[in-house]
N, C-alpha and C positions, 0 to 999 in steps of 0.2 A: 376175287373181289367179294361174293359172297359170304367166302368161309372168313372172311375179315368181318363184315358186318356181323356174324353168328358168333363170332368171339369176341367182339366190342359189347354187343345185347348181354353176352353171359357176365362178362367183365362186370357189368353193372346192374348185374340182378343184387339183391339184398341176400344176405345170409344169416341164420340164427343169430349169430352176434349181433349183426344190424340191430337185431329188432328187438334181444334184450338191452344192448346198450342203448338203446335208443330209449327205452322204457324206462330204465335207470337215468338218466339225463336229463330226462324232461320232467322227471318225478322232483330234482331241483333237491335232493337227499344230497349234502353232502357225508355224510355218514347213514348207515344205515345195519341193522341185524343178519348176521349173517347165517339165520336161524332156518336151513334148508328144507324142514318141514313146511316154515310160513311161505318160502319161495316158492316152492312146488304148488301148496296149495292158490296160491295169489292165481301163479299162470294156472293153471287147470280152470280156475273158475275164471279165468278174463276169456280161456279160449273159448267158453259156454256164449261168450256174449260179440258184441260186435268186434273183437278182434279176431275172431276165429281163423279169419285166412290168412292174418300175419302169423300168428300162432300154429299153424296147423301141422309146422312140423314137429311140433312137442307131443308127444304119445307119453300116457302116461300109465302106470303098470296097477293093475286091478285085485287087490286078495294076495299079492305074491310078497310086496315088502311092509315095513312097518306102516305106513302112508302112499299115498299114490304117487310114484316117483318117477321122473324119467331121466335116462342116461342122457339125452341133447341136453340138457338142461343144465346138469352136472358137468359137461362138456364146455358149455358154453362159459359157463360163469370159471371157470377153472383157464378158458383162453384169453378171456378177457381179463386176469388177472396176468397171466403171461406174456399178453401185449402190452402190459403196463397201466394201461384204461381206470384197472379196478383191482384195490389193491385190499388187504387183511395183517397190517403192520401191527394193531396192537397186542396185548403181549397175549391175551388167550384166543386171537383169532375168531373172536364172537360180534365182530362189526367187520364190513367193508366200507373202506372209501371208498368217495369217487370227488376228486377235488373238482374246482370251478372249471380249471384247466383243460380239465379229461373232459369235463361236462362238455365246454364249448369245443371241443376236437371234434367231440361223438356228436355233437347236432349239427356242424356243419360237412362230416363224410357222412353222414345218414340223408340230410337233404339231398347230396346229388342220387341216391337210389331210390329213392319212397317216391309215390305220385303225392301230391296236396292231399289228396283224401287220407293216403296212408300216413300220412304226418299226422293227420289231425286224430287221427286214431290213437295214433302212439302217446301224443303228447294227452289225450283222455286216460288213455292205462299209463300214463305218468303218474299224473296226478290222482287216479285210484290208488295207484302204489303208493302214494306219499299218504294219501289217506289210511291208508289200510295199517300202514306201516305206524301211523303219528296215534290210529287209536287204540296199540295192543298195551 
């Protein structure tokens, strides 16, 4: 019985994915650049600030690439496009979508894993992201 309840808890921890789709979704982008230097740097500087413990599994690499980069990161956005979530159909691959459809899928699998606090988190580095994004 135990080892049931420890597997029901794990089942419904949140995962990278959660937490950048969830960030993309609530940013309410339905297009957006898919300019990897500006993504890298977005998270880096969100994990400085009160998102730190959703973000904390993004490490990011110091002096060694062009930019401070992390493989989860690269990972993430590469599975969330092979889940279908978030897509890169136009013809030079320099925007992602994420239509209304994905948006409302990812906000309501992400409610049942976030506490209220951690929503309310996400959905502020949403809409950082939509800012960040609306003023380059």
């Amino acid at each position: 019985m135990q080892e049931t309840k420890e597997l029901d808890k794990l089942l419904k921890r949140f995962t990278p994915q959660d937490v950048i789709g969830a960030i993309l979704a609530y940013s309410e982008l339905p297009t957006f650049p898919s300019d990897r230097e500006r993504l890298h740097k977005f998270i880096r500087e969100q994990k400085k600030g009160g998102g730190a413990e959703l973000l904390d599994a993004f490490v990011f690499s110091e002096g060694v690439d062009l930019y401070p980069f992390c493989r989860l990161l690269e990972s993430v956005l590469m599975g969330l496009q092979l889940g279908g979530w978030l897509s890169a159909k136009n013809p030079e691959f320099d925007r992602f979508e994420l239509p209304e459809p994905n948006r409302t899928d990812i906000k309501e699998k992400v409610g049942e894993r976030f506490s209220r606090e951690q929503l309310i988190m996400l959905k502020k580095i949403g809409q950082d992201f939509r800012e960040f994004i609306e003023k380059a």
